[in-house]
C-alpha positions in Angstrom: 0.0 0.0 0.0 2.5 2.4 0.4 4.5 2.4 -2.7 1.1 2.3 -4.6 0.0 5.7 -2.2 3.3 7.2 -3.0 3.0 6.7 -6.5 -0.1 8.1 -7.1 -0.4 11.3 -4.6 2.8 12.2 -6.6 1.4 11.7 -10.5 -2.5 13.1 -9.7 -3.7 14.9 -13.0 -6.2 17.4 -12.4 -8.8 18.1 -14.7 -8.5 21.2 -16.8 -11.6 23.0 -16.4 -13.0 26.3 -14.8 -16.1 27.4 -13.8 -15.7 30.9 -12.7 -13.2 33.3 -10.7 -11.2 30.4 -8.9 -10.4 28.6 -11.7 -8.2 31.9 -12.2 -6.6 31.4 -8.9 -6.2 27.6 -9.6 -4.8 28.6 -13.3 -2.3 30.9 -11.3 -1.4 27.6 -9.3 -0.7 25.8 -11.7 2.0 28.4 -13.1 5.7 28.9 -12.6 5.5 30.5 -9.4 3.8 28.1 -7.3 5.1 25.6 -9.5 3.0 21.9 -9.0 5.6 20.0 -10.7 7.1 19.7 -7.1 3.9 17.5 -6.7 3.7 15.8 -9.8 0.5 17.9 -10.6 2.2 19.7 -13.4 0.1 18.0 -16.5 -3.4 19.7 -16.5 -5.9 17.2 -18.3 -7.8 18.1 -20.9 -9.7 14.7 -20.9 -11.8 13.4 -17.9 -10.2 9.9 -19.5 -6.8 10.9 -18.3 -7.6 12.7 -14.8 -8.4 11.4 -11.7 -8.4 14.7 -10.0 -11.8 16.8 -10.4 -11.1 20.6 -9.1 -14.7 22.4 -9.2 -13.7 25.5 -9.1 -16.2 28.1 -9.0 -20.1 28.8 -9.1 -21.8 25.8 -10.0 -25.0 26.5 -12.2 -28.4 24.2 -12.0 -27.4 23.8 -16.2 -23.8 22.9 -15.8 -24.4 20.5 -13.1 -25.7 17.6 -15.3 -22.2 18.4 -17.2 -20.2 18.0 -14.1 -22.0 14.4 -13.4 -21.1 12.9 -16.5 -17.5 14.4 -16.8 -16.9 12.8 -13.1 -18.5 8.8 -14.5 -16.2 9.5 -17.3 -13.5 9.6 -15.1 -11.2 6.6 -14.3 -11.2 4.8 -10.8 -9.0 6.3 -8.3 -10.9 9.7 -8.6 -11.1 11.9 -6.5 -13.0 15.7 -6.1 -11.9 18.9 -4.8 -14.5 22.0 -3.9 -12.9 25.0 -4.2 -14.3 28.1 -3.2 -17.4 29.3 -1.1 -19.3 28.9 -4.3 -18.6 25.2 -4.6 -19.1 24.5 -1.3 -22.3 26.4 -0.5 -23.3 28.4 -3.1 -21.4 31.4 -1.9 -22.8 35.5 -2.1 -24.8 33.4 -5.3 -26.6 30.8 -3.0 -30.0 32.2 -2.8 -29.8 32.6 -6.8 -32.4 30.7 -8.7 -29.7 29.0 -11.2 -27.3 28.4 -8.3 -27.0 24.8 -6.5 -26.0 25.5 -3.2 -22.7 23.0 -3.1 -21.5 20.2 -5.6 -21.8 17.9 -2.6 -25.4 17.4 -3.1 -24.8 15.8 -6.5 -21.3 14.6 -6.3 -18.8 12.9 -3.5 -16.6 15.6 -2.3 -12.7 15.0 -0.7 -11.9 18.2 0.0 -13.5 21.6 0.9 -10.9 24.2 0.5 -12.7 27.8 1.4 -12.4 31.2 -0.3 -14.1 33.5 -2.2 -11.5 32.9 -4.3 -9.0 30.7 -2.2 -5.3 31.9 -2.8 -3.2 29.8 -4.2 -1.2 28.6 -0.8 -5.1 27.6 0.1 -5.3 25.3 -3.0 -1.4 23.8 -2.2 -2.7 23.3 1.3 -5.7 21.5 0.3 -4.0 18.7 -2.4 -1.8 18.5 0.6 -4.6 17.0 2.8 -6.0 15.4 -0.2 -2.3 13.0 -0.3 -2.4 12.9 3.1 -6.0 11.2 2.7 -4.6 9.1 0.1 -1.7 7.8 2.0 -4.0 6.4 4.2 -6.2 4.6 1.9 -5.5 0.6 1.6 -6.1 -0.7 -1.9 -7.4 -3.7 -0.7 -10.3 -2.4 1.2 -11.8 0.3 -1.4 -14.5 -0.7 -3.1 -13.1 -0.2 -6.6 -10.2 -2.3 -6.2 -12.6 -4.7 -4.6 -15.3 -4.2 -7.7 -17.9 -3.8 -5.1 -19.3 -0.6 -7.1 -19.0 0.6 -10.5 -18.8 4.8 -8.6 -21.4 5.7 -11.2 -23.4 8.5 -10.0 -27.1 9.2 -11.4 -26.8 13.0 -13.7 -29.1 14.8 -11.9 -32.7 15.8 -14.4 -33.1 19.8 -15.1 -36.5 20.7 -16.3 -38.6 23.4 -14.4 -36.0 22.9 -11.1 -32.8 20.1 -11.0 -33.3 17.0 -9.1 -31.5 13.9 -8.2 -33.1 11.3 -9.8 -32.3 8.7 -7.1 -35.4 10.9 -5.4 -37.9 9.9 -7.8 -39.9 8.2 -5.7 -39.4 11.3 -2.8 -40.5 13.5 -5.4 -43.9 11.3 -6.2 -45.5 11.2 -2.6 -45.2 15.2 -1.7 -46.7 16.1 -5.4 -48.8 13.2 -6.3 -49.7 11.2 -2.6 -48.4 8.0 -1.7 -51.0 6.0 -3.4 -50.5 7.2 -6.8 -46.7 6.7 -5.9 -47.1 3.3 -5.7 -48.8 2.9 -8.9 -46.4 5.3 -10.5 -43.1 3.3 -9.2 -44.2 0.0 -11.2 -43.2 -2.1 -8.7 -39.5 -1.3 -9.0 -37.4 -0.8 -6.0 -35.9 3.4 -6.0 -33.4 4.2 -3.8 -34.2 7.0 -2.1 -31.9 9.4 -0.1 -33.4 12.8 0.9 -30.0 14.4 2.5 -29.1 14.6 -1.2 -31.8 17.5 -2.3 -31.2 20.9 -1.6 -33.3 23.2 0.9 -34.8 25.2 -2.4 -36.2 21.9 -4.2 -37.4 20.7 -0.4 -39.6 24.1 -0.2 -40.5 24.0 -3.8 -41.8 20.4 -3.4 -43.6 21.2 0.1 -45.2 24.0 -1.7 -46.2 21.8 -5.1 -47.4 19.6 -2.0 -49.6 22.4 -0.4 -51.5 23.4 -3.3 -52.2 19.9 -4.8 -53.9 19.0 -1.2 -55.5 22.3 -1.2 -57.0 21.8 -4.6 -58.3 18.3 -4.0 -60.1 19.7 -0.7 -61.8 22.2 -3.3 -65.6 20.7 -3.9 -66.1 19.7 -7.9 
């Protein structure tokens, strides 16, 4: 395990894609001055095919989040993800936008949280630095792609009049249609269902879908 650790904490290949204001700071790291060769972080990816280091770096749009889930399954196994910003994290000054998902955490397993709004550059060092540190503490005989437990593929979220995870389908069904017509809606198939995945602004929208539909069916004919 540890020559295998060593060798990949120093040969990670980040993924070469910005999203907004940090990805000028993570550009910046990148350069001469701060110079990742020292890491072996020097080769910026241009492919997900060849990365296994994901660096969402700015404000994550309800539009480009879809993008972000496929670009992440396309990636290959050991892959990690690294939030950078206040943006990433939580939305940031944008959270309460309307086209703003309020952290890529909801939709996608994160590694690392590095704050900012942008982080510096020292911020983004410190953070890869506890990204090898978790990595030098991993076991390749106990992580579930090694062991082919899990193929890591993670459901891209649906965007039509707000984005949802689709593993909430069935969530989704009971607080707009009651859990009868659920149940005839589901087909018998099993869904697997985990709530801590939506966001607090799809929550309220469903509870208010929920409010009206009960308040309309109360209506007399």
């Amino acid at each position: 395990d540890k020559a295998y650790n060593w060798s990949r904490k120093s040969s990670m290949w980040p993924l070469l894609f910005g999203l907004a204001c940090c990805a000028i700071e993570m550009i910046a790291t990148a350069a001469s001055r701060y110079d990742l060769s020292r890491f072996g972080m020097e080769v910026m990816r241009p492919s997900p095919r060849q990365s296994d280091l994901m660096i969402v770096s700015g404000t994550v749009t309800k539009k480009m989040v879809p993008a972000i889930v496929r670009i992440y399954n396309q990636m290959a196994e050991p892959r990690y993800v690294l939030s950078m910003g206040a943006c990433a994290t939580g939305g940031g000054p944008f959270k309460e936008g309307y086209n703003v998902v309020s952290g890529i955490d909801k939709y996608l397993p994160v590694d690392v949280y590095v704050p900012g709004c942008p982080p510096t550059p020292e911020a983004l060092i410190f953070g890869l630095m506890k990204l090898h540190e978790k990595v030098e503490r991993q076991s390749i005989a106990k992580v579930a792609w090694y062991r082919k437990e899990s193929s890591g593929f993670v459901p891209v979220p649906i965007l039509g009049p707000d984005i949802f995870d689709p593993r909430q389908i069935q969530l989704i069904r009971e607080n707009t249609l009651g859990e009868g017509a659920a149940s005839r809606s589901s087909g018998g198939g099993e869904v697997r269902v985990m709530p801590e995945l939506l966001s607090d602004d799809v929550k309220q929208n469903l509870e208010a879908i929920r409010t009206r539909y009960l308040a309309k069916m109360k209506q007399p004919a």
